[in-house]
C-alpha positions in Angstrom: 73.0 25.6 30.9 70.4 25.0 28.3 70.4 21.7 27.0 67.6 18.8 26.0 66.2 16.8 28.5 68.2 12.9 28.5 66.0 9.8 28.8 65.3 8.5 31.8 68.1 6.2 31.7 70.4 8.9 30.4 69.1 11.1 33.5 70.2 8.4 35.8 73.1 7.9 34.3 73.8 11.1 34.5 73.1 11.8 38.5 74.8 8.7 39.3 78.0 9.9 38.0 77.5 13.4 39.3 77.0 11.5 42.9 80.1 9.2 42.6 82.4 12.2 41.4 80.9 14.4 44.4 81.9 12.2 47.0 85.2 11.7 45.6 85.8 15.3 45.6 84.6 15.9 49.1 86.0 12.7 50.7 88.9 11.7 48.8 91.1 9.9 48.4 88.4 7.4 49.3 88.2 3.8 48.6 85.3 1.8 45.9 83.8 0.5 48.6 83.7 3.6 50.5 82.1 4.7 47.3 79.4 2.0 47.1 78.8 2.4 50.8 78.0 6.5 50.8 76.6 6.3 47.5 74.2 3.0 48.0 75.4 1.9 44.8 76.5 -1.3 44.2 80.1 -2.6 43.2 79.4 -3.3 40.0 78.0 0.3 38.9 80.7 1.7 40.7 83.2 0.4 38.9 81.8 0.9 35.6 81.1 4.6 36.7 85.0 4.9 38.3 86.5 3.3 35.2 84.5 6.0 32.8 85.7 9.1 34.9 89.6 7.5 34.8 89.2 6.8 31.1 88.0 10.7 31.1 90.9 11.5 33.0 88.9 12.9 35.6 89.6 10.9 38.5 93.2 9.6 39.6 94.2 6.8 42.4 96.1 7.9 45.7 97.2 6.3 48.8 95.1 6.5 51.6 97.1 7.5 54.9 95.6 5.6 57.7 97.1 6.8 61.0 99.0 3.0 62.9 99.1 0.9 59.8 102.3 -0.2 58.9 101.0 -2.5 55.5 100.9 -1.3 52.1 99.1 1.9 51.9 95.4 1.6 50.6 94.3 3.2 47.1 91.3 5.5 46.7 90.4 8.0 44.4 90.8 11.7 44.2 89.7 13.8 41.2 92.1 14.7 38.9 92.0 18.3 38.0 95.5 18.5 35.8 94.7 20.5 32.7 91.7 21.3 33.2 90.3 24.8 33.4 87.7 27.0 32.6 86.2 30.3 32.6 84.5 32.5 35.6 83.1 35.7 34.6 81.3 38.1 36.9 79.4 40.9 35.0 79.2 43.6 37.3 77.5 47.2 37.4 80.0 49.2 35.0 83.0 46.4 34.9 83.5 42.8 33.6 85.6 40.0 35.9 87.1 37.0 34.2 89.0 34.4 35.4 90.9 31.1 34.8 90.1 29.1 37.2 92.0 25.3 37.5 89.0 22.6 37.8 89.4 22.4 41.3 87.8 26.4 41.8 91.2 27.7 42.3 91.7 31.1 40.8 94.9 30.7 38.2 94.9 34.7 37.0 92.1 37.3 36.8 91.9 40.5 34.9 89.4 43.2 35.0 87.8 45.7 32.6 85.4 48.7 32.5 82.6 48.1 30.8 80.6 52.0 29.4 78.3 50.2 27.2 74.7 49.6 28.6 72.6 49.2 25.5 72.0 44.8 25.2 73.7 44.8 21.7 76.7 46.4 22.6 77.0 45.2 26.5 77.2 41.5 24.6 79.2 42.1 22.2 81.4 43.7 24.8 81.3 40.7 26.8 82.4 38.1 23.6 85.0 40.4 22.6 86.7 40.4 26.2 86.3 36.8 26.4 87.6 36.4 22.7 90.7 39.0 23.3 91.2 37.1 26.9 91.8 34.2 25.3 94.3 35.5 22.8 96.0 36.8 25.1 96.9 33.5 27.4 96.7 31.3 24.9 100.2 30.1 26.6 98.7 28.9 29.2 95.5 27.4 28.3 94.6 24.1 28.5 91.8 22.1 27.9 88.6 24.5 28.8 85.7 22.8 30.1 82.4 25.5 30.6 82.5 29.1 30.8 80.1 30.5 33.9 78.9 33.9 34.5 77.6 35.6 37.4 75.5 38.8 37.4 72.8 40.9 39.4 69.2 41.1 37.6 66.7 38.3 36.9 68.0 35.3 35.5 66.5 31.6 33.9 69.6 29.6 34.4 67.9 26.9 32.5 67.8 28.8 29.4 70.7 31.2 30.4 69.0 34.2 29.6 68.6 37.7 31.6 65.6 38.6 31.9 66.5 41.7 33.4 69.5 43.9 34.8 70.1 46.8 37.2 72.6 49.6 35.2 72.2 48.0 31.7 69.4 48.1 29.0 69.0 44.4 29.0 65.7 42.8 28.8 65.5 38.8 27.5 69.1 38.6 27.0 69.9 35.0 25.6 73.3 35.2 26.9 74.2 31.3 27.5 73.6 30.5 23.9 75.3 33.4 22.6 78.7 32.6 24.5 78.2 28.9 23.7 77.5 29.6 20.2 80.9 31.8 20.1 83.3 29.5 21.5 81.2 26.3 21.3 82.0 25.5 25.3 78.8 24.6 27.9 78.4 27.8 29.5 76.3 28.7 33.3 74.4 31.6 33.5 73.8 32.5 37.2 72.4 35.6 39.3 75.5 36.7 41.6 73.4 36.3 45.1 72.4 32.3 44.6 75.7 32.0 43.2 77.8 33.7 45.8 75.2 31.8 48.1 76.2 28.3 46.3 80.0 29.3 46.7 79.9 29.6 50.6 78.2 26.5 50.7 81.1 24.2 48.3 84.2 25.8 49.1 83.2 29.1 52.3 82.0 29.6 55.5 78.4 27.9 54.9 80.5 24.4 54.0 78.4 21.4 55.3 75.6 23.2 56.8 72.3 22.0 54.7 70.3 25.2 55.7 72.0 28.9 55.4 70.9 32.2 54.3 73.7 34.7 52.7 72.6 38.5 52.5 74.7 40.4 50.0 74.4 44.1 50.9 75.8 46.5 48.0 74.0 48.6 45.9 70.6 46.8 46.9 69.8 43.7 49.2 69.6 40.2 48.2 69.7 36.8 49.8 70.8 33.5 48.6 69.0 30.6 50.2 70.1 27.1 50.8 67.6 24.5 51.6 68.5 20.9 52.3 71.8 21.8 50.9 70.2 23.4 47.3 69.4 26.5 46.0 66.6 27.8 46.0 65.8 29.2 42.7 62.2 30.2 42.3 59.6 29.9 39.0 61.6 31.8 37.2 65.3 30.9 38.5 65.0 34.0 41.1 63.9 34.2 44.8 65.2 35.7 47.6 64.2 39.3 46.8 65.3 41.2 50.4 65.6 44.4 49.5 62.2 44.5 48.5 60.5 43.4 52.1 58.7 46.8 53.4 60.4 48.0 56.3 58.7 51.3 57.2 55.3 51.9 55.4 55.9 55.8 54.7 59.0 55.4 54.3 61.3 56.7 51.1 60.1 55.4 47.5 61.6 52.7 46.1 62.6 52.2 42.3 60.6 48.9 42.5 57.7 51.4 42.8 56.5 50.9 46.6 57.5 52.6 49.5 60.2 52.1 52.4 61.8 49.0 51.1 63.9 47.8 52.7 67.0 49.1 50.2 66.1 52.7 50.5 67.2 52.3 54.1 70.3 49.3 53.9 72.6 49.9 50.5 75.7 51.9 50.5 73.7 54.6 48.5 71.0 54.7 51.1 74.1 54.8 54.9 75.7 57.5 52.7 73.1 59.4 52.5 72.2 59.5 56.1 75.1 60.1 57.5 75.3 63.0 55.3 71.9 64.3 56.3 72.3 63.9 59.9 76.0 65.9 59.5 74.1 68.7 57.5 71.8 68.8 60.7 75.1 69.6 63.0 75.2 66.3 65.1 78.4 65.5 67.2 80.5 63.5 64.8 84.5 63.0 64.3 83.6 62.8 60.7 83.3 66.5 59.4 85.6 67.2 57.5 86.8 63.9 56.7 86.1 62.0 52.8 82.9 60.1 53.8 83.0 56.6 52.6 81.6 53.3 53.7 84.8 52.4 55.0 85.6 55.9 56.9 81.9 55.6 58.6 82.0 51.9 59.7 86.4 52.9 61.0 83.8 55.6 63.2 81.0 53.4 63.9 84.0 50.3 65.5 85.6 53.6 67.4 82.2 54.4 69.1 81.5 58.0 66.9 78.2 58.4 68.3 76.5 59.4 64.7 78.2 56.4 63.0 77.8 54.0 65.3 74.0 55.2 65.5 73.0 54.7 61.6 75.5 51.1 61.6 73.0 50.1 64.2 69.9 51.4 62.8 71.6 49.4 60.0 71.6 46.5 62.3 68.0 46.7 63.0 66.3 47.4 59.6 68.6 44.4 58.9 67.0 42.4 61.3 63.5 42.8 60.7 64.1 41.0 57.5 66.2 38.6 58.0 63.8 37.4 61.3 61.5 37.0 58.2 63.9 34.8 56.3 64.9 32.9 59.8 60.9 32.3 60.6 60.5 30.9 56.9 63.6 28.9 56.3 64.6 27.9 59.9 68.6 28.7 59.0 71.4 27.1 61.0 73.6 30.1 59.7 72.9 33.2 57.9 76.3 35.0 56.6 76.7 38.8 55.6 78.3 39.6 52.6 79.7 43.3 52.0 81.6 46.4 52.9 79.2 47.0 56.2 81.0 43.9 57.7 84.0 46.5 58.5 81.8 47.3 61.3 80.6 44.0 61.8 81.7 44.3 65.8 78.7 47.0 65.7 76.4 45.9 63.1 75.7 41.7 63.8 74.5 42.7 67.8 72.0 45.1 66.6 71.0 42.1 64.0 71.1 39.2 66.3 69.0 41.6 68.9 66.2 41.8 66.2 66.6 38.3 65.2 65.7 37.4 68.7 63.3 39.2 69.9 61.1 38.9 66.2 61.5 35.1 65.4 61.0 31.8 67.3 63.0 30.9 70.1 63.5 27.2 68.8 64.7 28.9 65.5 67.5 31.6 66.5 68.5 29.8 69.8 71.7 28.4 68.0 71.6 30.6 65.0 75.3 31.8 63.7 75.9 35.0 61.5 79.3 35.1 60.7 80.5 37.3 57.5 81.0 35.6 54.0 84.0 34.1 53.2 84.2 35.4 49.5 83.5 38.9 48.9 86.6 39.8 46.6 87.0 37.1 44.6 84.6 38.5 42.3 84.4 34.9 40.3 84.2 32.2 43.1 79.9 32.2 42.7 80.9 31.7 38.9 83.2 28.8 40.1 80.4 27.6 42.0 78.1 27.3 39.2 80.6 24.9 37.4 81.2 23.0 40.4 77.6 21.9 40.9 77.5 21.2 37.4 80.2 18.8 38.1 77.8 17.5 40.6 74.4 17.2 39.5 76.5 15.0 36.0 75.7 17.9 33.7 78.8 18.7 32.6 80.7 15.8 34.0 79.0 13.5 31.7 79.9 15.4 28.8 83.6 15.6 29.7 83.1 12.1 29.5 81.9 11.4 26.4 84.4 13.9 24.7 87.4 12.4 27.3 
C-alpha cells in the first residue's frame, strides 16, 4: 500500500504494535508478560500498546488452559476478529476472484467472474465495477471492511501498487492501488500472486515456521516465491524470483522473453501438452491415444507407469531440478514446496527433482531439504489474505484500524 513515510517515532510506533499484535495471533491466548518477554518490550509499553488494540477492538482477553492447575484460570490475549472483514481478490488470466474473508484469513464466500476485457482502461474498470456490484450484492452481510488486497501475475511495485506489467492483458503502469482506494476509500495491497501465494504458505500453509523456503508455482509459466529469514524477498522493483526465465537448454525452443530454451518452454502446462502430443504423433507406446489429453489425464498415466507419460513427468522432474538446485545453492532453503496441477503426479515428479537437486547442489544444503506440495492451490485468494495479514504485522494497517477504532 502506498502511503507517506511516518516519523521515526511514528515508524516505531507503528512496528511495535505490529510485533505485539503478531505474537498474540501466533501464540495466543498469551499472557502481558509473555508479551513483554518475546517481544523485549517492557511492561509499561506493553500495556499502553494492549490497551490501544482493546480500545480498537482488536484484541480480546481469554483464559489460559494450563494442563494440572486447579486455581483460577489465567487471562491472556487473543485477537479479536468479530466483524471484521475484508476483501481478497485474485486477478487471473481471463477471470476475476473475490472474496470476503473474516480477519482471521478465513474465506466467508467467494464468487468468480470472466473477465474478456484486456485493454488497461476497460480491464480496471472491470475490476471496480465487480468489486462495486460485489458489494451490493452482500451488503447483508458486510461488516466493517478493513483493506481490500489483490493478487496477480506480471510485475508489480507493491509500494506504489501499480502493475508495471501483465501476461494476457494490455497493461503497462497500471496505478491500480490508488484507483481501488480512491473508489471505495479502504487501504488496499497490491501483490504479484507467486510472493503472495509464497507469503500465504509461510502464515497460515505448509511453509508455517520455517524462516527459509522456496515455493515454485508451475502454471502457464514458472515462478518462485522466496522466503528469507522469514520475509519476502521482493527485489528493486517489488519482483524477484523470475524461474521460468533460467536457461535450461541453450538451443532450445524460443522463449517470449526473447532468449532461447528457458526454462518455461519446457515446464508449463502449454509446453507437457505439447510434448506429449508430439511424441504420440511420432507413434510411441502410450495408453493415451485416443483418450482427451489433459494435464490431469497424462499425470493419472504418468502415477500408473505409461511409459510416455511417465517419461516427459520425469523429464519434467529434471528440467525442474536444474533450477531449483540454482535456487537451493543461492538461498540454502529448509523446504521448497510445489504449487500446481503437475503435483497429481507428484509420486513421479518430486524423485526426478530431488535426484537433480542432489546430485547439482551442495551436500550441506539438500541433505535435509523437504519438497512437499503447497498447501493452497485452489483457494485462489489465500496469497491476497496473506498480503493483509502481514499488513497486520508489520503495523501498517493495524495502526490505522487503531486510530479510526
Amino acid at each position: 500500500m502506498y502511503v507517506a513515510q511516518p516519523g521515526h517515532i511514528d515508524h516505531i510506533k507503528r512496528n511495535n504494535a505490529g510485533s505485539v499484535y503478531k505474537l498474540i495471533d501466533q501464540y495466543g491466548p498469551i499472557s502481558r508478560i509473555e508479551l513483554s518477554k518475546k517481544s523485549q518490550l517492557a511492561p509499561a509499553s506493553i500495556t499502553k500498546i494492549t490497551r490501544e488494540l482493546f480500545d480498537g477492538h482488536l484484541i480480546k482477553e481469554a483464559e489460559i488452559q494450563e494442563s494440572g492447575n486447579r486455581g483460577r484460570p489465567a487471562i491472556g490475549l487473543v485477537p479479536d476478529n468479530d466483524g471484521w472483514q475484508f476483501l481478497g481478490i485474485r486477478l487471473g488470466r481471463g477471470y476475476l476472484t473475490i472474496a470476503l474473508h473474516e480477519q482471521g484469513g478465513d474465506i466467508l464466500f467467494e464468487e468468480r467472474q470472466d473477465i474478456e476485457e484486456l485493454a488497461q482502461h476497460d480491464v480496471l474498470q472491470k475490476l471496480l465495477d465487480e468489486i462495486e456490484s460485489f458489494f451490493a450484492r452482500h451488503a447483508k452481510q458486510l461488516d466493517r471492511i478493513t483493506a481490500i488486497a489483490v493478487s496477480l501475475p506480471g510485475l508489480v511495485n507493491s509500494d506504489k501498487g501499480m502493475v508495471l506489467q501483465m501476461p494476457h492483458y494490455d497493461v503497462k503502469d497500471l496505478p491500480l492501488g490508488p484507483a481501488i482506494h480512491e473508489a471505495t476509500g479502504l487501504p488496499v495491497f497490491i501483490g504479484n500472486d507467486t510472493r503472495s501465494w509464497a507469503l500465504a504458505e509461510q502464515l497460515f500453509g505448509n511453509a508455517k515456521d520455517v524462516a527459509n523456503s522456496i515455493l515454485i508455482s508451475i502454471h502457464h509459466g514458472v515462478g518462485a516465491g522466496i522466503i528469507l529469514d522469514n520475509k519476502v524477498l521482493q527485489g528493486r522493483i517489488g519482483n524477484i524470483g523470475e524461474l521460468g526465465h533460467i536457461q535450461i537448454q541453450p538451443d532450445g525452443l524460443p522463449c517470449y522473453c526473447g532468449n532461447k530454451g528457458c526454462l518455461e518452454t519446457v515446464a508449463s502446462l502449454q509446453a507437457v501438452s505439447q510434448q506429449v502430443k508430439s511424441r504420440l504423433a511420432l507413434g510411441e507406446a502410450s495408453s493415451l491415444y485416443g483418450k482427451e489429453l489433459t494435464i490431469e489425464t497424462i499425470c493419472e498415466a504418468a502415477v500408473q507407469g505409461d511409459p510416455l507419460a511417465f517419461q516427459v513427468i520425469t523429464e519434467l522432474g529434471f528440467h525442474l531440478g536444474r533450477a531449483i538446485a540454482i535456487m537451493v545453492n543461492l538461498f540454502n532453503p529448509e523446504k521448497v514446496l510445489i504449487g500446481g496441477e503437475f503435483n497429481q503426479a507428484k509420486s513421479v515428479l518430486y524423485p526426478a527433482i530431488l535426484e537433480c537437486v542432489k546430485s547439482q547442489s551442495l551436500p550441506v544444503y539438500n541433505q535435509d531439504l523437504r519438497i512437499e506440495e503447497t498447501s493452497f492451490y485452489t483457494q485462489a485468494t489465500m496469497p491476497a489474505a496473506a498480503l493483509v495479514k502481514q499488513a497486520m504485522y508489520d503495523g501498517h494497517l493495524l495502526v490505522k484500524l487503531i486510530e479510526e477504532g
